[in-house]
VEXDRENSE-935659 format. One line per field, with one value per residue (C-alpha): z negated, x negated, y negated. Coordinates in steps of 0.02 Angstrom, whole numbers, plus 32768, in hexadecimal, padded with zeros to 4 digits. Layout:
! residues N
z = c(Z,...)
x = c(X,...)
y = c(Y,...)
! end
This chain:
! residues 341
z = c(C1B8,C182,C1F4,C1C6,C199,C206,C18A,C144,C17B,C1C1,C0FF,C09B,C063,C0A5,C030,BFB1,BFE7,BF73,BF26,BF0A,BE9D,BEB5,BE35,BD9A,BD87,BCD1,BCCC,BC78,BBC6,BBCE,BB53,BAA2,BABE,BB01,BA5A,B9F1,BA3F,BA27,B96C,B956,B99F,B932,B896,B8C7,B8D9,B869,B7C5,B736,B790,B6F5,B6D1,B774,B77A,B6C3,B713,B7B9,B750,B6D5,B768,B7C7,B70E,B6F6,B7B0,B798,B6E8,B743,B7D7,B78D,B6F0,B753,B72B,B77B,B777,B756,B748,B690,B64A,B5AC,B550,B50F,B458,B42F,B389,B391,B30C,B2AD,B2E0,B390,B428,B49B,B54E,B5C6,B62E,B5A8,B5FB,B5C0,B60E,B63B,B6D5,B6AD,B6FD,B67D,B6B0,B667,B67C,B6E7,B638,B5C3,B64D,B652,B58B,B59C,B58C,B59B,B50D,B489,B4BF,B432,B491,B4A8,B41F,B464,B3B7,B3EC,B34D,B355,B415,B478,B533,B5C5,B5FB,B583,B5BB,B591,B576,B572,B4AC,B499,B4E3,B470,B4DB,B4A8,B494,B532,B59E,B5D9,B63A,B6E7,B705,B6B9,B72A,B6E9,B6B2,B64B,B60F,B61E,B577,B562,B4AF,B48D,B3D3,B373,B32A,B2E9,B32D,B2EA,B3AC,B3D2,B40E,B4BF,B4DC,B589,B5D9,B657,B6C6,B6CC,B680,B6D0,B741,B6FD,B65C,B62C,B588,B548,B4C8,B46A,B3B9,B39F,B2ED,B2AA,B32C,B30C,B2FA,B2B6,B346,B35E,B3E3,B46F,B44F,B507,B519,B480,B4B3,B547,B4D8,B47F,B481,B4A3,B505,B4DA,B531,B5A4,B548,B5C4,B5D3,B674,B68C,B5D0,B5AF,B4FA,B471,B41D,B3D1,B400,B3B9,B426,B407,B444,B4CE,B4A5,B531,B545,B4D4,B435,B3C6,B30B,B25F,B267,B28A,B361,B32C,B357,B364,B3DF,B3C8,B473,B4A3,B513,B565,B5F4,B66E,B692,B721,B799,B83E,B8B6,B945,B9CF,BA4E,BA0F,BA70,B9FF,BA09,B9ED,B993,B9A0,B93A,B9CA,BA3F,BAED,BABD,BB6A,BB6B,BAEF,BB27,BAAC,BAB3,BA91,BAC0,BA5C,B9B6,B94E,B8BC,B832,B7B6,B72C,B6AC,B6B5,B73B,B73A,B739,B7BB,B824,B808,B7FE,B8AF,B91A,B8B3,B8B8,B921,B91A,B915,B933,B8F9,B94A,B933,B9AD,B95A,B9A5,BA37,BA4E,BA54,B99D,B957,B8FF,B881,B896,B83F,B846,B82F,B80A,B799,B704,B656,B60F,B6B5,B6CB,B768,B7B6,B85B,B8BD,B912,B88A,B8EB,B9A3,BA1A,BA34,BADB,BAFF,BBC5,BC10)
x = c(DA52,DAC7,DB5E,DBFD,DC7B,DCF4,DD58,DD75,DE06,DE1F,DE54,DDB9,DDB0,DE0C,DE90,DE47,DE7A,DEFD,DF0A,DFB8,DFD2,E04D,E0D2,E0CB,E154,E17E,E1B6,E24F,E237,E239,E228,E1E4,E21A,E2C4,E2D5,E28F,E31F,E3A8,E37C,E357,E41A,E461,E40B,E443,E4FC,E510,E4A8,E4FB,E599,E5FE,E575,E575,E635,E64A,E5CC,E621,E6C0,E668,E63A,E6CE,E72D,E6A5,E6C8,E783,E75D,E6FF,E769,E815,E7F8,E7E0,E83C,E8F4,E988,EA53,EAE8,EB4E,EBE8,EBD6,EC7A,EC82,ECBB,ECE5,ECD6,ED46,ED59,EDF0,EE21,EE20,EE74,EDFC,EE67,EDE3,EDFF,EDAC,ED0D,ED37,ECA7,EBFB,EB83,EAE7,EA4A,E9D5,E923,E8CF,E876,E8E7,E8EC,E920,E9A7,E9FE,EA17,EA6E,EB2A,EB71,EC06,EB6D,EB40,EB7F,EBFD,EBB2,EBEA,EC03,EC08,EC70,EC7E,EC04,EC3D,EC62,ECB6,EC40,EBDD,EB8E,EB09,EB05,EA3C,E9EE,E9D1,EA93,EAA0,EA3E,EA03,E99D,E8E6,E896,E918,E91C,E9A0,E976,EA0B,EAB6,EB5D,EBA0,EB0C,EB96,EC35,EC9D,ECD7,ED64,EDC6,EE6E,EEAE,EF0A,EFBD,F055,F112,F1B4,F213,F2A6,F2AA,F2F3,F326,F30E,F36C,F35D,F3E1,F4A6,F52F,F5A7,F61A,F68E,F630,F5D2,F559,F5A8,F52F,F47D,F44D,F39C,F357,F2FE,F335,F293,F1DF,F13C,F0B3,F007,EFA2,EF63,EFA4,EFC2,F019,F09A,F0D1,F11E,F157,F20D,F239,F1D1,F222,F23B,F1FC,F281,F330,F383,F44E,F44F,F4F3,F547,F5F9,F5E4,F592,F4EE,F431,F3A5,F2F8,F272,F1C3,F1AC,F137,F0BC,F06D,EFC7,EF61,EFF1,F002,F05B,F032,F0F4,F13A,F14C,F1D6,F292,F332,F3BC,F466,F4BE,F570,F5B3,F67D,F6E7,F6D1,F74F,F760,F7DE,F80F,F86A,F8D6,F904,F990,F9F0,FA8D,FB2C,FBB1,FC76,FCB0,FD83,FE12,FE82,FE46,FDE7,FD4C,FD2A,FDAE,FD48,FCAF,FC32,FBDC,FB41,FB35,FA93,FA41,F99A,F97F,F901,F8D9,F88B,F862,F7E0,F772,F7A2,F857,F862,F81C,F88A,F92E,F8E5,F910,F9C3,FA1F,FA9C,FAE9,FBAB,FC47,FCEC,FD84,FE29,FEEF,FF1F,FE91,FED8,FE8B,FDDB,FD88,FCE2,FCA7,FC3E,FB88,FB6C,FAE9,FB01,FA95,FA37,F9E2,F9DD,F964,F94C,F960,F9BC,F9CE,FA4C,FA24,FABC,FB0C,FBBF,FBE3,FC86,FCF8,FD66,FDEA,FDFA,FEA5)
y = c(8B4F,8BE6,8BF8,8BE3,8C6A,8C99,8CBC,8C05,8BA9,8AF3,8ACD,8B2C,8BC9,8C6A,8CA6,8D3E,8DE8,8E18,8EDB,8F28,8FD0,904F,9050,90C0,914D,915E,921F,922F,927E,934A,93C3,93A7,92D6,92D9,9331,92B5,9222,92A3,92B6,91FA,91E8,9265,921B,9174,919B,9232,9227,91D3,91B7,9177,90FF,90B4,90A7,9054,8FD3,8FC5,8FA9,8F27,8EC5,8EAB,8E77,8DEA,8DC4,8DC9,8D6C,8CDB,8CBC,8CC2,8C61,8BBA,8B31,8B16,8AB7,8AED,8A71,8A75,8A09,89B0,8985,88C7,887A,87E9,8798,86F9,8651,8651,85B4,85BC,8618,8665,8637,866B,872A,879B,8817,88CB,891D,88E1,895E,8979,89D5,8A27,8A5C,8AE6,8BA7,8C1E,8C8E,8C16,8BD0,8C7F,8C79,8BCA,8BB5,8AF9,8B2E,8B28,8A7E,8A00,8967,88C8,8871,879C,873C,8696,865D,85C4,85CA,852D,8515,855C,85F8,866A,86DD,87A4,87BA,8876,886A,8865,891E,899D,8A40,8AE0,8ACB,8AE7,8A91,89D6,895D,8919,88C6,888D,8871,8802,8790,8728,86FC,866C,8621,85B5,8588,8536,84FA,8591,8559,85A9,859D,8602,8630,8691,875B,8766,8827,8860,88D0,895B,89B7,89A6,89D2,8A59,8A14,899F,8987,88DD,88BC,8836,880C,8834,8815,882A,882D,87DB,8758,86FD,871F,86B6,86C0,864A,8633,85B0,850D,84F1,858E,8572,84D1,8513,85AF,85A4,8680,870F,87B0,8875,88FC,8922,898E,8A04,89E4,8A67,8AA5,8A89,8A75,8A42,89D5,8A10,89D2,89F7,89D9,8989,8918,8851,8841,87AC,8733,873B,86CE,86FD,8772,8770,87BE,87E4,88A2,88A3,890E,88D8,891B,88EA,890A,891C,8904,895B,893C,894B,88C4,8836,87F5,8781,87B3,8761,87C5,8753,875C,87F2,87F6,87FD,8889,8866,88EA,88EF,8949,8994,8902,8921,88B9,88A6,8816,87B4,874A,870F,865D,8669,871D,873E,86F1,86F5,8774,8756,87E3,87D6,884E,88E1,8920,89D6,89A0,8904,8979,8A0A,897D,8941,89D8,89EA,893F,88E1,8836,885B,87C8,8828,8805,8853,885F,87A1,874D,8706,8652,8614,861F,860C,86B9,86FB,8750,87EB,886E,891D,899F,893E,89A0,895B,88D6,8887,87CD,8784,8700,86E2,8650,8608,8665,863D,8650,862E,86AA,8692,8714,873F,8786)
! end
């Protein structure tokens, strides 16, 4: 029997010898081949420059061309119409403006203008009571371009039955008068205008009001021209145009002085001696502003007396200092006069 190897293991055979080779230096190219890379680098770079750059520059257009010209989405307003029945009030809050958000190519995006857009025009005139819906095929865009989305979505719609009435003009007025003055009355003409609207609303309606007349600081009568300013839900097929005529005049007034003391005014007597019962009395005015006030700072309540009067008498209240065209009025217009030693 052939012995066994020494050279086999308790698990077979003995591994196989294995034969490494020394690594292979690659000599860096000299001479006659470094050369041949320079003029392969030269050619690449250098010959037919402007070819290469028109292509360079074709490419990154059709890159630019492709990536910007995706599809994107801007915000624009849409102005509303409505188109009403002739027989009916609309009474609902009217939508001026609807937003929208248009989807389209980045190039045709930056040629759109919202102005151009046609308004959304909201026929009512077969319209009834409720909610009426504002659908993409109302709003007409530029070919290309498409709605995602309409704020609002829709309206609400209410009517009320159109009638006539005939109601007064009520002239309003703005500012005051100087000092002293008063407007003391206002003719409008025509006095009266023709209006329609919501039956609801003209019930409750019996004049409609100017836009406002300034009286700042006048001191006499004039006209003015001015428009009526209709309630919502009204209008008229008359001229809004009206003129006022506005007078202006000094104010009158009453004014009562209280507890004015009276003065005794004597010929050649001491009026010391004389006592007066009540010693003061009530003064009303009455006549213009300007000159009440003016006659305020000026008058006195007088009792004359004279040498003779010797014994207790009742006297006469006068005023002095009292301009003209003002109205008095005394009040006790009589006192006591007592004469001391």
């Amino acid at each position: 029997m052939r012995p066994r190897s020494d050279t086999i293991g308790s698990l077979g055979r003995a591994p196989a010898r294995s034969t490494r080779l020394p690594p292979v230096s690659v000599p860096p190219p000299t001479g006659p081949q470094r050369g041949r890379w320079r003029e392969w680098l030269r050619g690449a770079f250098l010959e037919n420059v402007g070819l290469k750059f028109l292509s360079m520059v074709l490419a990154i257009t059709v890159f630019l061309l492709v990536n910007t010209d995706r599809d994107r989405e801007i915000s624009a307003r849409v102005g509303v119409l409505y188109t009403l029945p002739d027989d009916k009030v609309l009474v609902s809050d009217r939508l001026d403006e609807v937003r929208i958000t248009v989807k389209g190519p980045w190039r045709r995006l930056q040629r759109f203008d919202e102005r151009e857009i046609p308004r959304v025009n909201l026929d009512l005139r077969r319209a009834g009571n409720g909610e009426l819906e504002i659908t993409p095929d109302m709003i007409h865009l530029p070919s290309g371009l498409q709605i995602t989305s309409i704020s609002p979505r829709s309206v609400p719609v209410s009517f009320d039955r159109r009638v006539e009435k005939l109601v007064e003009i009520s002239p309003q007025l703005a500012g005051r008068p100087q000092h002293g003055y008063v407007v003391t009355e206002l003719k409008p003409a025509p006095a009266t205008i023709q209006v329609r609207g919501a039956a609801t609303t003209l019930a409750a309606l019996s004049a409609v009001k100017t836009h406002e007349v300034s009286v700042e600081g006048r001191t006499e009568s004039f006209a003015a021209e001015t428009t009526v300013d209709l309630p919502d839900h009204v209008d008229t097929d008359a001229s809004p145009r009206v003129v006022v005529q506005i007078a202006v005049d000094e104010q009158l007034v009453t004014r009562k002085l209280p507890g004015l003391p009276v003065v005794v005014r004597s010929d050649g007597v001491d009026p010391a001696r004389f006592t007066v019962s009540p010693a003061q009395v009530d003064i009303t005015l009455t006549g213009t502003l300007l000159a009440v006030e003016k006659a305020k700072a000026a008058l006195h309540p007088v009792v004359k007396v004279s040498g003779n009067d010797t014994k207790p008498r009742d006297g006469d209240v006068v005023v002095e200092g009292l301009p003209p065209g003002i109205g008095v009025k005394i009040s006790p217009e009589r006192v006591k006069l007592s004469v001391g030693k």
